[in-house]
MARBA-349838 format. One record per atom (N, C-alpha, C): residue in one letter; atom name; x, y, z. Coordinates in steps of 0.02 Angstrom, whole numbers, plus 50000, padded with zeros to 5 digits. Example, Ala and Ser with C-alpha at 12.3 -4.5 7.8 and 13.67 -1.06 7.14 Angstrom:
<pts>
   resn   name       X       Y       Z
      A      N   50660   49716   50390
      A     CA   50615   49775   50390
      A      C   50660   49835   50390
      S      N   50642   49888   50354
      S     CA   50684   49947   50357
      S      C   50645   50002   50394
</pts>
This chain:
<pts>
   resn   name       X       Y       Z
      X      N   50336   49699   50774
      X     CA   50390   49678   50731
      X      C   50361   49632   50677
      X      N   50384   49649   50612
      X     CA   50341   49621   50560
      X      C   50396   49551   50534
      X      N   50393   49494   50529
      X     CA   50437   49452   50478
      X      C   50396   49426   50447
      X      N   50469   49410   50377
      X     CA   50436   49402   50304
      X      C   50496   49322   50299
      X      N   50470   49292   50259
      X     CA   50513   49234   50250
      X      C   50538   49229   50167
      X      N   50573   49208   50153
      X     CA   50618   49220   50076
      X      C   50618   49141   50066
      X      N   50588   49102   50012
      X     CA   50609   49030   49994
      X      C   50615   49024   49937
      X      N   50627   48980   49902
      X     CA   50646   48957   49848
      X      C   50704   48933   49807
      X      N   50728   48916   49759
      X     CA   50776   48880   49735
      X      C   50820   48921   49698
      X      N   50870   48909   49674
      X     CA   50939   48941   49627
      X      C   50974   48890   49627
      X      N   50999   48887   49535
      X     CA   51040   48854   49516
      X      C   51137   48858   49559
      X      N   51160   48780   49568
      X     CA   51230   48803   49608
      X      C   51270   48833   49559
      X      N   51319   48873   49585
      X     CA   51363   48921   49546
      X      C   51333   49002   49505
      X      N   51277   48977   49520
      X     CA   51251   49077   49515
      X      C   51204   49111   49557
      X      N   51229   49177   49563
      X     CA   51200   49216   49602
      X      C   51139   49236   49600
      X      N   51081   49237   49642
      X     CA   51014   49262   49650
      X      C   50986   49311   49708
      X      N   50972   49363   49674
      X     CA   50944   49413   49700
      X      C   50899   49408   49749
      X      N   50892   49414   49793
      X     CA   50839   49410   49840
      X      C   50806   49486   49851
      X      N   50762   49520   49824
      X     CA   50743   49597   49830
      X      C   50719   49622   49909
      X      N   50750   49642   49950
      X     CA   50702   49664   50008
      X      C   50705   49753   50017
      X      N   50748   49784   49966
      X     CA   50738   49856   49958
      X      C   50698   49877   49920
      X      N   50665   49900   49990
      X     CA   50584   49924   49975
      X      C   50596   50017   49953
      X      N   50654   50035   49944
      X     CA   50655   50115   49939
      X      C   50664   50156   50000
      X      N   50639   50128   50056
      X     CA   50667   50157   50132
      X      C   50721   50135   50166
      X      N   50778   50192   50170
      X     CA   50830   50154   50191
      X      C   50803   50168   50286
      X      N   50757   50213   50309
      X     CA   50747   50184   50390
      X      C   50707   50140   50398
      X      N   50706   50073   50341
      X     CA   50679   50012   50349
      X      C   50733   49960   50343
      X      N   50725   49912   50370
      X     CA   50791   49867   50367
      X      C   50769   49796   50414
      X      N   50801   49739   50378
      X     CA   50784   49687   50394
      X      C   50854   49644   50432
      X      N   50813   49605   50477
      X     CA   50862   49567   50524
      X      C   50855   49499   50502
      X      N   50908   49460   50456
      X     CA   50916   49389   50470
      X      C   50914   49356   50529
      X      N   50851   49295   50522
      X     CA   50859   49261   50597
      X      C   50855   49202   50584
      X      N   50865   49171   50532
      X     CA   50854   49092   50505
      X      C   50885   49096   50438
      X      N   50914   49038   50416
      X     CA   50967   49021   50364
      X      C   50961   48969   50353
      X      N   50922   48941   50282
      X     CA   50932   48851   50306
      X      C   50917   48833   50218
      X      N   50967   48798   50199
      X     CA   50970   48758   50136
      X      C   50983   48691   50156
      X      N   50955   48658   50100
      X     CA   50944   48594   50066
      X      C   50950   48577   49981
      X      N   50991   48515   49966
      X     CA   50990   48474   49914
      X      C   50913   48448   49878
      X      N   50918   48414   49832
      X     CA   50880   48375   49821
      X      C   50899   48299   49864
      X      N   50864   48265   49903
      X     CA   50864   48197   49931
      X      C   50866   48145   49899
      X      N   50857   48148   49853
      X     CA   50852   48090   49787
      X      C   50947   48095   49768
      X      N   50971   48125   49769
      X     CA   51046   48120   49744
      X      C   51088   48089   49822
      X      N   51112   48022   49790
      X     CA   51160   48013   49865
      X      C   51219   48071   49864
      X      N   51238   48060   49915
      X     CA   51301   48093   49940
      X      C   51279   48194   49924
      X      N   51225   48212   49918
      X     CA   51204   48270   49904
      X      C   51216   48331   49965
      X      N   51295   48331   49955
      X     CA   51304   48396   50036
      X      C   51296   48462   50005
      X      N   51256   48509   50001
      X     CA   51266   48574   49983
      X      C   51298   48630   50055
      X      N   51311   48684   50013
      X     CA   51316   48742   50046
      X      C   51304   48826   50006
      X      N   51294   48846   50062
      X     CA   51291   48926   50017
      X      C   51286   48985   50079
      X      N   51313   49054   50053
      X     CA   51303   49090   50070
      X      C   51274   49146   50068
      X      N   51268   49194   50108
      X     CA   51215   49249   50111
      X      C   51253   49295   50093
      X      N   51246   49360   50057
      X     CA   51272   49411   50042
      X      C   51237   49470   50040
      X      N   51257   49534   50056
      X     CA   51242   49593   50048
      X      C   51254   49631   49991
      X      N   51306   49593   49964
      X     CA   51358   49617   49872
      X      C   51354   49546   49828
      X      N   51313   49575   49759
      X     CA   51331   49534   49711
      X      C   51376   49501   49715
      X      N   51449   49554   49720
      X     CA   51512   49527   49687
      X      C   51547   49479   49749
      X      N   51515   49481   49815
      X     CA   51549   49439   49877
      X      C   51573   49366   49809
      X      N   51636   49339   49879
      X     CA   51668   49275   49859
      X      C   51621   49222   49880
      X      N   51616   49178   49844
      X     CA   51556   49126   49843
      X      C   51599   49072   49887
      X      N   51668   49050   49906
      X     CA   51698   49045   49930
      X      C   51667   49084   50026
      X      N   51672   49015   50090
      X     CA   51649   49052   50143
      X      C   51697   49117   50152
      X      N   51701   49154   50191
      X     CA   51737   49212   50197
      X      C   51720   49253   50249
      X      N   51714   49207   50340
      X     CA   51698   49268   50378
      X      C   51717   49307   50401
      X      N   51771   49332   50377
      X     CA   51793   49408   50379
      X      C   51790   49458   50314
      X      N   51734   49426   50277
      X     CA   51719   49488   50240
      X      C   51636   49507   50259
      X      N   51644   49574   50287
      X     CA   51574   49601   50292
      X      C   51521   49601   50259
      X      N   51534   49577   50192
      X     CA   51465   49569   50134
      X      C   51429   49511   50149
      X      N   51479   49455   50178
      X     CA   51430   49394   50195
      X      C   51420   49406   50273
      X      N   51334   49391   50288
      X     CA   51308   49364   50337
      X      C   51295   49317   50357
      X      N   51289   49269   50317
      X     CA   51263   49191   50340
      X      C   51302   49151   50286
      X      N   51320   49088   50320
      X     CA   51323   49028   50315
      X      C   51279   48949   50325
      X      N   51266   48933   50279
      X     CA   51222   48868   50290
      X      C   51256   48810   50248
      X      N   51243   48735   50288
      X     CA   51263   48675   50221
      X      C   51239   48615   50252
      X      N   51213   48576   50206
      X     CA   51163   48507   50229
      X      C   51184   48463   50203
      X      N   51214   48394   50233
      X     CA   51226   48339   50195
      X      C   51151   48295   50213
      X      N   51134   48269   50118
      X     CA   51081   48241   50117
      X      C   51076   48180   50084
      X      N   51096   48122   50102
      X     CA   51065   48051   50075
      X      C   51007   48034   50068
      X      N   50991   47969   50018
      X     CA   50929   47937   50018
      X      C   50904   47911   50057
      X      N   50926   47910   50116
      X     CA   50904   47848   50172
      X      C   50941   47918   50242
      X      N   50950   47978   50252
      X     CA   50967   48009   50311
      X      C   50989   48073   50297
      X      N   50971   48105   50336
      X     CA   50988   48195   50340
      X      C   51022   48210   50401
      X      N   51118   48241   50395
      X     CA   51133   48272   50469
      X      C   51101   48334   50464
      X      N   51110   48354   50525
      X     CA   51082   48402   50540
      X      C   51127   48463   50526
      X      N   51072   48524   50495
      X     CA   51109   48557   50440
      X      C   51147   48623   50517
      X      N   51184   48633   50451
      X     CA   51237   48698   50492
      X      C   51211   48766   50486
      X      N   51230   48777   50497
      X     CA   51188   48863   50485
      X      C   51206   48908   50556
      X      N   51237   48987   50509
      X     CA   51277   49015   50547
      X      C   51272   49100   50524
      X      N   51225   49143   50562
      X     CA   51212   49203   50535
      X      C   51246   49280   50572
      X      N   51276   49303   50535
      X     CA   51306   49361   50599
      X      C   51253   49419   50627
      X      N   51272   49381   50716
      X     CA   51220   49442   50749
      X      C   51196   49504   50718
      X      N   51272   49538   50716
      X     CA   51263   49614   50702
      X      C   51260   49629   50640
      X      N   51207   49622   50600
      X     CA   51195   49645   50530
      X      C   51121   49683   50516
      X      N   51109   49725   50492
      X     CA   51049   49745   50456
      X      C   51067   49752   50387
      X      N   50996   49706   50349
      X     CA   51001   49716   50287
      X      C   50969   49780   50258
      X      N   50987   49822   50234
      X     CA   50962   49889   50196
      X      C   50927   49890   50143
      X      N   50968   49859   50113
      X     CA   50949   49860   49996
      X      C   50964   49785   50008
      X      N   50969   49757   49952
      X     CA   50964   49690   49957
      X      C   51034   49626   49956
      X      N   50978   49571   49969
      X     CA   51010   49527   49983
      X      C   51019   49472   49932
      X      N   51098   49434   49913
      X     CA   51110   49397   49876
      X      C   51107   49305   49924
      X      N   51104   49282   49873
      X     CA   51120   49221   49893
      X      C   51157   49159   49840
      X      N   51192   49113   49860
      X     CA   51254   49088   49805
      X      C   51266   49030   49846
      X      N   51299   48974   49804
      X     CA   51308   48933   49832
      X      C   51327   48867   49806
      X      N   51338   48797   49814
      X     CA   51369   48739   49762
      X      C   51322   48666   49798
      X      N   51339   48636   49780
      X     CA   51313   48573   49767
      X      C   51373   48503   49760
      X      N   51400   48492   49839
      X     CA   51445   48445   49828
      X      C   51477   48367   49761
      X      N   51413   48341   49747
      X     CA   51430   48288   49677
      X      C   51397   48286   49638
      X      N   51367   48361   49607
      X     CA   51342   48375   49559
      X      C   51383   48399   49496
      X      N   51352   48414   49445
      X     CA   51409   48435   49388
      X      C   51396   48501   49380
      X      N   51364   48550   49432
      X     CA   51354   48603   49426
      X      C   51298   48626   49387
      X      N   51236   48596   49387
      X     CA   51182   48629   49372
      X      C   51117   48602   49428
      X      N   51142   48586   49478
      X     CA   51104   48548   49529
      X      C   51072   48626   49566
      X      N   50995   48615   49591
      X     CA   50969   48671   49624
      X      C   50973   48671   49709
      X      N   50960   48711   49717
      X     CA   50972   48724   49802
      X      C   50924   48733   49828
      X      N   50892   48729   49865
      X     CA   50839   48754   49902
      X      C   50851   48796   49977
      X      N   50803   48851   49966
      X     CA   50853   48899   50032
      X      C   50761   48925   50051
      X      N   50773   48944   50125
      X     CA   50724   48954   50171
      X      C   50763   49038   50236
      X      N   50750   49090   50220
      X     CA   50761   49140   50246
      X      C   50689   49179   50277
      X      N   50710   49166   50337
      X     CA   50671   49209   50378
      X      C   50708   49271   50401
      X      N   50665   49334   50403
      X     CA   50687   49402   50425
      X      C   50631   49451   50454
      X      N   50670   49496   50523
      X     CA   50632   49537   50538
      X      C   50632   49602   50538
      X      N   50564   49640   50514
      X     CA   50599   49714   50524
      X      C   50602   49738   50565
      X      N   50653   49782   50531
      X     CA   50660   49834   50624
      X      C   50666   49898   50561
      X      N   50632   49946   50625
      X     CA   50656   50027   50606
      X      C   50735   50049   50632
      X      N   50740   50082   50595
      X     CA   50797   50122   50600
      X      C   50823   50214   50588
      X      N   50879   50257   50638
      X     CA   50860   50305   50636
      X      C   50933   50323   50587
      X      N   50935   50396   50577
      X     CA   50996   50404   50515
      X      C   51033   50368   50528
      X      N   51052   50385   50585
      X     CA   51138   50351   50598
      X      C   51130   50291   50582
      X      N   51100   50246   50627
      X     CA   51104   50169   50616
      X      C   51106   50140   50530
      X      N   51055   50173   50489
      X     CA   51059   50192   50421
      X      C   51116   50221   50412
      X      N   51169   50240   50419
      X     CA   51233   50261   50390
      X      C   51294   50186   50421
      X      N   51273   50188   50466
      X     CA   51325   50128   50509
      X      C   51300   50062   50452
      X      N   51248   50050   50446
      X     CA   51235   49975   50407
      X      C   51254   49987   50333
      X      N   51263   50043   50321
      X     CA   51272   50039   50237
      X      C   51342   50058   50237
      X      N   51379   50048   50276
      X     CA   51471   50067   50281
      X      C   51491   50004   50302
      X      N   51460   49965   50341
      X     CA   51473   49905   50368
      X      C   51450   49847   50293
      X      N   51412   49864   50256
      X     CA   51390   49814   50207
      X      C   51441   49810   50145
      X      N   51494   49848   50147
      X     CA   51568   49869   50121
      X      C   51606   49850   50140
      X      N   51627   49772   50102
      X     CA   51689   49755   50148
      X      C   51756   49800   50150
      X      N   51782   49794   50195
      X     CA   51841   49813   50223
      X      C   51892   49840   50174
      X      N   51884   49802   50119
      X     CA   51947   49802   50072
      X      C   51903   49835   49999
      X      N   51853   49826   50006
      X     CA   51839   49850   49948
      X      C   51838   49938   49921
      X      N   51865   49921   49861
      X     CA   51891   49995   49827
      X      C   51857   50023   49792
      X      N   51787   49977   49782
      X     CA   51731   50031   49738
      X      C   51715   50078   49751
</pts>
């Protein structure tokens, strides 16, 4: 079993691509770690963000929509860090790719995020490849 880890930053309030479609859909990756952070230098610095399978998911949490898999959010002072939340759904394989989005509690909205995704592959046979890409469709959606 091969894992790959995803890090880096995005501005709060827009969406960033995370690429893990490699062109094989009987390749597919398992979220197993979810973990953002603020900058520490800003008091009162609580972020959050979520994981998505769809651009267009609500940036808003939403776990009953199938496009999001994970949830994460860290409150971070100059002087102490709680301990962050983070919350990924078992049953997901990622196929094509993964978004990520998210805010920045007392910022004015150009504050960065910092996000840390670990994932593993797994193979997969048609079916399971048909089940993950019907499931990555939320419920309601009419596209």
């Amino acid at each position: 079993m091969k894992t790959r880890s995803l890090r880096g930053q995005f501005v709060e309030g827009t969406v960033k691509r995370l690429v893990v479609d490699d062109g094989r859909l009987n390749v597919g990756y398992k979220v197993t770690s979810f973990v953002v952070a603020g900058e520490p230098a800003v008091a009162g610095n609580d972020c959050w963000a979520t994981l998505c399978l769809d651009y267009d998911a609500p940036q808003n949490w939403d776990w009953g929509d199938n496009r999001q898999i994970g949830w994460a959010a860290t409150h971070i002072t100059a002087s102490s860090l709680d301990a962050p939340f983070t919350v990924v759904d078992p049953d997901h394989i990622v196929v094509r790719d993964l978004y990520i989005q998210g805010r920045v509690g007392a910022s004015g909205g150009t504050s960065t995020i910092n996000y840390l995704i670990t994932l593993e592959q797994v193979e997969l046979s048609d079916d399971e490849v048909v089940l993950a890409l019907i499931k990555e469709r939320s419920q309601d959606d009419w596209r």
